[in-house]
C-alpha positions as CSV (number, residue, x, y, z in Angstrom):
1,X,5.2,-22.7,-4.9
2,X,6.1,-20.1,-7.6
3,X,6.7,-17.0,-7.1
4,X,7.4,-13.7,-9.0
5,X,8.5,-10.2,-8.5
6,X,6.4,-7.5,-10.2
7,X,7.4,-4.0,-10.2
8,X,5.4,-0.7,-11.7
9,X,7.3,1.5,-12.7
10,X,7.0,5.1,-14.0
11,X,9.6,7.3,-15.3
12,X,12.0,5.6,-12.6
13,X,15.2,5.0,-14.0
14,X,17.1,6.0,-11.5
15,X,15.5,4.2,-8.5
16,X,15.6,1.2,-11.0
17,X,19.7,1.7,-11.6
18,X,19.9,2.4,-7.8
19,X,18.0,-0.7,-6.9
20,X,17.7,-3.5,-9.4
21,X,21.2,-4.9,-8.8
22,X,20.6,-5.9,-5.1
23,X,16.7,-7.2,-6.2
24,X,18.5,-9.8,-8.8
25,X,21.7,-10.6,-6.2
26,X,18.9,-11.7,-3.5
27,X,16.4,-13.1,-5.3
28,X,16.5,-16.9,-6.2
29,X,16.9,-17.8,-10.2
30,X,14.0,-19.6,-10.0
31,X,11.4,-16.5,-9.4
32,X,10.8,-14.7,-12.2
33,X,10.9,-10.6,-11.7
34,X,8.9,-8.2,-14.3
35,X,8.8,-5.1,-14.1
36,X,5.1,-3.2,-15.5
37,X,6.2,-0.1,-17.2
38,X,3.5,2.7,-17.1
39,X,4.5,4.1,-20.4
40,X,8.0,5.8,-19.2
41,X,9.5,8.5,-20.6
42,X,12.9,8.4,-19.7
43,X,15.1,5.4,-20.8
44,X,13.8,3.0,-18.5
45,X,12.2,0.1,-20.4
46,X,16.0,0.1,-22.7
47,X,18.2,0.1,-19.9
48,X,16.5,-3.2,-18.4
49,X,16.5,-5.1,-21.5
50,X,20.0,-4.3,-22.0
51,X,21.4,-4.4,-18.5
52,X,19.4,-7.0,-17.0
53,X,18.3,-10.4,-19.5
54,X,16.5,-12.1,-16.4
55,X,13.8,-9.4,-16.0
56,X,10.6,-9.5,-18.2
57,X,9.2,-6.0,-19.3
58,X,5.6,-5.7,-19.8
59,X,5.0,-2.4,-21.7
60,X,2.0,-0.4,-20.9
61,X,0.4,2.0,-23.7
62,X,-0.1,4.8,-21.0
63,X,0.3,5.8,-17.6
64,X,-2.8,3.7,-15.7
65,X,-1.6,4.7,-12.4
66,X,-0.9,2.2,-9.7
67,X,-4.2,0.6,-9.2
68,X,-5.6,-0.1,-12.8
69,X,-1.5,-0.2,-14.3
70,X,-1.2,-3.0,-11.5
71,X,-4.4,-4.5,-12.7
72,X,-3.1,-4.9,-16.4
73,X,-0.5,-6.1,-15.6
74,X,-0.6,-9.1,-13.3
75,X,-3.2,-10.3,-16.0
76,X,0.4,-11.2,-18.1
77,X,1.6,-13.0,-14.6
78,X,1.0,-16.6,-14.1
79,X,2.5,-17.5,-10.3
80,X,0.6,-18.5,-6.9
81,X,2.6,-16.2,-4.9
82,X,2.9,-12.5,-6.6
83,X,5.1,-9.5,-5.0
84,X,4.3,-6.4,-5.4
85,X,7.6,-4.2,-5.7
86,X,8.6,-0.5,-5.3
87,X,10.9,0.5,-7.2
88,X,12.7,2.7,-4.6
89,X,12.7,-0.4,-2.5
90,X,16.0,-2.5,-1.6
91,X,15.4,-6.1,-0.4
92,X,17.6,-7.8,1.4
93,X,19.5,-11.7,1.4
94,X,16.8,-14.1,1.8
95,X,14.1,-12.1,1.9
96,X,11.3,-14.2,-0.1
97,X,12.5,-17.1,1.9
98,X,10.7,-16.9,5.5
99,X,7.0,-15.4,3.4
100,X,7.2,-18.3,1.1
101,X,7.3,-20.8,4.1
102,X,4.7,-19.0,5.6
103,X,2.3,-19.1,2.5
104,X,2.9,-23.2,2.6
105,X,1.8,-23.7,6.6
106,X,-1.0,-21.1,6.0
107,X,-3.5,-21.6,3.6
108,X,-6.0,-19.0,4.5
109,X,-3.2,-16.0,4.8
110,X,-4.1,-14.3,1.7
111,X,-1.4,-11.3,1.9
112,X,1.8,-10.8,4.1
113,X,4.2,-8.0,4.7
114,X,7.8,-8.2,5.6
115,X,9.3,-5.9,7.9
116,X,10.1,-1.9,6.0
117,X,12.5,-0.1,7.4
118,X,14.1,3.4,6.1
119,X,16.7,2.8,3.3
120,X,18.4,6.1,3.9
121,X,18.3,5.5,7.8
122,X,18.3,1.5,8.3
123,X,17.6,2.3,12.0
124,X,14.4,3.3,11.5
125,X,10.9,1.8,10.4
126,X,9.6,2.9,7.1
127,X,6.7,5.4,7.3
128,X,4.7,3.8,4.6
129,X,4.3,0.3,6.2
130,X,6.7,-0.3,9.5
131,X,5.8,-3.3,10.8
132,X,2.0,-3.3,9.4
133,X,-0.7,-1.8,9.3
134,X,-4.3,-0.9,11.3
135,X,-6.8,1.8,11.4
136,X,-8.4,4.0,13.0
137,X,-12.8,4.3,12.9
138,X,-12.4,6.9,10.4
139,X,-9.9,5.2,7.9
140,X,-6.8,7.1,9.2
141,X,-4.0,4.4,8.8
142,X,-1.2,3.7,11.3
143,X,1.4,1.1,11.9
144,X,3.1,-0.3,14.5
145,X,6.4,1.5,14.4
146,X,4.5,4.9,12.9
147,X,2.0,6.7,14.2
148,X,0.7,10.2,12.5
149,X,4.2,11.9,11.8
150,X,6.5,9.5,14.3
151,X,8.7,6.6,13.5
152,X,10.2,4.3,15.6
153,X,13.7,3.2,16.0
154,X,13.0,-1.2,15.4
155,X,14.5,-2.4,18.1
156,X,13.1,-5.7,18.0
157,X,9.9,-4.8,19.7
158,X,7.9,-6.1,16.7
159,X,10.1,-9.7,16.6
160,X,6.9,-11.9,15.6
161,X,4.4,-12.9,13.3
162,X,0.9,-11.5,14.0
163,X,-2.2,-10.3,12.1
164,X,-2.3,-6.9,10.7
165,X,-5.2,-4.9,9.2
166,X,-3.5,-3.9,6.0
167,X,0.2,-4.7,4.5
168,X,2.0,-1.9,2.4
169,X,1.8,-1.7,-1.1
170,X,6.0,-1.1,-1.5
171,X,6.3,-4.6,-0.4
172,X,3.3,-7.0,-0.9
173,X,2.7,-10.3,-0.8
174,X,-0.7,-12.1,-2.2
175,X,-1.8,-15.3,-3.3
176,X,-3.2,-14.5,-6.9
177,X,-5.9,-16.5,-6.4
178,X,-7.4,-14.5,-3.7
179,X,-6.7,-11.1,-5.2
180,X,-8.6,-12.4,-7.6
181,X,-11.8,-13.3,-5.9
182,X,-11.6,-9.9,-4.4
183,X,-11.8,-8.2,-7.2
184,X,-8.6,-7.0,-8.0
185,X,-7.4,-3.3,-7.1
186,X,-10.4,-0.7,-7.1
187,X,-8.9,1.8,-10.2
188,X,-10.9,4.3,-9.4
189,X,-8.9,4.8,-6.3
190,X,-5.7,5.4,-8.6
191,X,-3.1,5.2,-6.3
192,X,-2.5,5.2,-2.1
193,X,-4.9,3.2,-0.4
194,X,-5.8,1.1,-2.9
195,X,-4.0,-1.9,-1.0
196,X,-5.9,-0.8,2.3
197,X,-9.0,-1.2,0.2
198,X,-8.4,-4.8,-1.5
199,X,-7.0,-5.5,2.6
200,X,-10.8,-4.5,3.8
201,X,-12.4,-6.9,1.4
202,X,-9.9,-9.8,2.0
203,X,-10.8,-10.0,5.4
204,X,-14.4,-9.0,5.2
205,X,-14.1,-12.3,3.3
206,X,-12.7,-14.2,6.1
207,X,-8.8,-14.2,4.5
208,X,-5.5,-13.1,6.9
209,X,-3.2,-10.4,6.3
210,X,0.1,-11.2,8.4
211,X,3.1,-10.0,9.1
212,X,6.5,-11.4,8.9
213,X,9.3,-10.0,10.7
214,X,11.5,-12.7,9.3
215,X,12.0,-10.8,5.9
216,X,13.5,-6.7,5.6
217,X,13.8,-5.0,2.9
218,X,13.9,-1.3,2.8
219,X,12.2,1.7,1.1
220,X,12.7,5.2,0.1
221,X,9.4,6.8,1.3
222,X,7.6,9.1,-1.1
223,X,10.3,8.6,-4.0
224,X,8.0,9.0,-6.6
225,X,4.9,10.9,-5.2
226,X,6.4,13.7,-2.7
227,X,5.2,14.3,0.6
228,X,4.7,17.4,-0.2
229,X,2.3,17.0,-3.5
230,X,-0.9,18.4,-3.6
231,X,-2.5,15.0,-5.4
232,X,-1.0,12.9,-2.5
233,X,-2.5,14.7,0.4
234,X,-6.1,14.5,-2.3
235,X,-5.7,10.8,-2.8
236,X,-4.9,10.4,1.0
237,X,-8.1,12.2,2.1
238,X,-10.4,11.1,-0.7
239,X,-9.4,7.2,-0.7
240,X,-10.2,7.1,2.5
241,X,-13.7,8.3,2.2
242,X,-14.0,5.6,-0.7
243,X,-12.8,2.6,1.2
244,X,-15.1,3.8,4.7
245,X,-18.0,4.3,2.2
246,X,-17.4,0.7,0.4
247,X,-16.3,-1.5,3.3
248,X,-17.1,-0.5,6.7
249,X,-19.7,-2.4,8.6
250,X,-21.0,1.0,10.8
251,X,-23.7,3.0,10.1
252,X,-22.8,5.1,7.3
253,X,-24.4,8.2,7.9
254,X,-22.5,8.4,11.4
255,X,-19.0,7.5,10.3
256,X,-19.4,10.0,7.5
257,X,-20.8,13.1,9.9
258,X,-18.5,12.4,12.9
259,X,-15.8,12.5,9.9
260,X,-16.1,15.5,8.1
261,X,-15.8,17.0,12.0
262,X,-12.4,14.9,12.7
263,X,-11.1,15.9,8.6
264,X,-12.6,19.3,9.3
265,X,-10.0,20.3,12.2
266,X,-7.1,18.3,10.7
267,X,-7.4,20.6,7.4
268,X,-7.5,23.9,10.2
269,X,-4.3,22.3,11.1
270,X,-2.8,21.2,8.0
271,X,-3.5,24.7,6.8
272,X,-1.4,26.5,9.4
273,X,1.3,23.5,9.2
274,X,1.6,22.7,5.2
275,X,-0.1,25.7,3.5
276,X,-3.1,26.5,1.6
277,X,-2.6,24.0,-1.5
278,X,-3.0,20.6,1.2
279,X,-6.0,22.7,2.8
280,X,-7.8,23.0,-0.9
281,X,-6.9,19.3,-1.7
282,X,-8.7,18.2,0.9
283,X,-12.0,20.0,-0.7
284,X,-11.4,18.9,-3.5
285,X,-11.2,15.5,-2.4
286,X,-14.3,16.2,-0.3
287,X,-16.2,17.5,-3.7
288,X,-14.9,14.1,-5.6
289,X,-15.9,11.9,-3.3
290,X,-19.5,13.3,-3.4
291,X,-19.6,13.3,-6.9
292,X,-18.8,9.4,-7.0
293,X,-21.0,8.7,-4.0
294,X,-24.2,6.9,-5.6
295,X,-21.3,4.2,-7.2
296,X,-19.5,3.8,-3.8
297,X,-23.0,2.9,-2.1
298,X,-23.5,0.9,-4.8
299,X,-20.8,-1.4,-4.2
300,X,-21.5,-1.5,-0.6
301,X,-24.8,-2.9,-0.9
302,X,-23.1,-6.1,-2.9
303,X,-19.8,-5.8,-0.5
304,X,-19.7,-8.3,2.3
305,X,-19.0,-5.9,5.5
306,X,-18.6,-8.3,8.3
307,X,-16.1,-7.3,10.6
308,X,-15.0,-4.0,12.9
309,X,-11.9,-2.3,11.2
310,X,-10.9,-0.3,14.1
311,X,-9.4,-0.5,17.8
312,X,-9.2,3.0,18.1
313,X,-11.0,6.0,17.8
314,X,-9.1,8.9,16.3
315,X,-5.3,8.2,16.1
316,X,-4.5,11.6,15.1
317,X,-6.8,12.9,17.7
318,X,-5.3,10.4,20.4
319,X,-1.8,11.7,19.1
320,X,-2.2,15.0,19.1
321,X,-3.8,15.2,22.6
322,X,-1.3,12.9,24.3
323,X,1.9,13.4,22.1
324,X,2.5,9.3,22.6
């Protein structure tokens, strides 16, 4: 089963100095890596054709983003088994081992996650994937091991394999095949969520996404886009809206009222907690979404939307109420 390593990467020569040593130590000869340059800047496509003659470059003519540069660039990948690779992300020894054996026994798993912990605190669980993900009925996502702003300490309570609702996009596993048939990433969603999204249609198709606790590697959250950025609290709020809109199987018009209600006291909230910038990018996502709302109901009409995508309510509701 063949497998290869592709990385996007944007102006990230440092995590790729940082990290790309450890990613060729621990991954077999036989797997190819490439890394998908978004039209850097800085030095980085010359310092991996020098330093490291093992790792293909494919060079993008501009910065497409992580959906659509993602989408270009697997076209140049021929393997079954792809991974999808942060660059901020340190793997671990044997870490492709235990998800290629799991691809062999199970042919409808379509995309797995290892386990992501916190490379600058390996006690902890990463807060973009832990170990998995779900959501909640209004397209907040949460993971075992993270839940709104709280991560866990892994002590082995996640020690199994088990279905998940979506797997992170710093560490992802697909069959090419199937990411295929799903039609690719959505670019319009340009980056976060994007891998929630393609999740939603795999298994509105009837495909698996798993979790394997068997492989760690470990990622420095938010090294490219910080926490803190107006555009990632706008992609946050406005993706969601997209994927709801596009996949879920509940009445539209109710997810989308009781929504605004639940988005319109988290932005009170966020307002008093993160500032007036993350309070406007919220309308502004609010205003986007709109705009693109006929193409998004579009799709949905064509989408298969066959399953429930949530267990819970409000998790940021539920959190905030009960602290647990």
């Amino acid at each position: 089963m063949k497998l290869a390593i592709a990385i996007l990467n944007w102006n990230g020569l440092g995590l790729l100095k940082r990290f790309l040593p450890s990613l060729c130590k621990y991954t077999p000869e036989t797997d190819q890596i490439y890394i998908i340059d978004n039209c850097s800047k800085d030095d980085s496509v010359n310092f991996i054709k020098k330093n490291f003659e093992r790792i293909k470059v494919i060079k993008l003519n501009k910065n497409y983003g992580y959906a659509k540069g993602y989408n270009i660039g697997l076209k140049n990948i021929n393997a079954e088994i792809i991974c999808l690779l942060n660059n901020d992300v340190e793997v671990s020894k044997n870490w492709t081992k235990p998800i290629i054996q799991q691809f062999k026994k199970e042919k409808n798993t379509a995309v797995i996650q290892p386990k992501l912990k916190n490379q600058e605190d390996k006690r902890y669980f990463d807060y973009a994937g832990a170990a998995g993900g779900f959501l909640d009925k209004y397209g907040y996502p949460y993971c075992n091991g993270r839940i709104y702003n709280v991560v866990d300490i892994d002590e082995n309570q996640y020690e199994k394999i088990y279905d998940i609702f979506w797997a992170c996009g710093a560490c992802f596993f697909m069959r090419k095949k199937y990411f295929e048939t799903a039609g690719r990433f959505d670019e319009k969603f340009w980056a976060h969520m994007e891998e929630i999204d393609l999740c939603w249609r795999l298994k509105n198709m009837g495909f698996d996404i798993k979790y394997n606790y068997k492989s760690t590697v470990y990622h420095v959250n938010a090294a490219t886009l910080k926490k803190e950025s107006f555009q990632k609290t706008y992609y946050n709020f406005r993706n969601q809206l997209y994927m709801l809109t596009k996949n879920s199987c509940d009445n539209l018009f109710l997810i989308l009222f009781e929504k605004f209600f639940v988005d319109l006291l988290i932005s009170i909230f966020i307002l008093f907690t993160r500032g007036l910038k993350h309070f406007i990018a919220i309308i502004v996502a609010y205003f986007t979404f709109y705009i693109n709302i006929n193409d998004l109901i579009k799709f949905r009409k064509n989408n298969k939307r066959s399953i429930k995508h949530y267990g819970t309510r409000s998790i940021i509701l539920k959190y905030l109420k009960l602290k647990k």
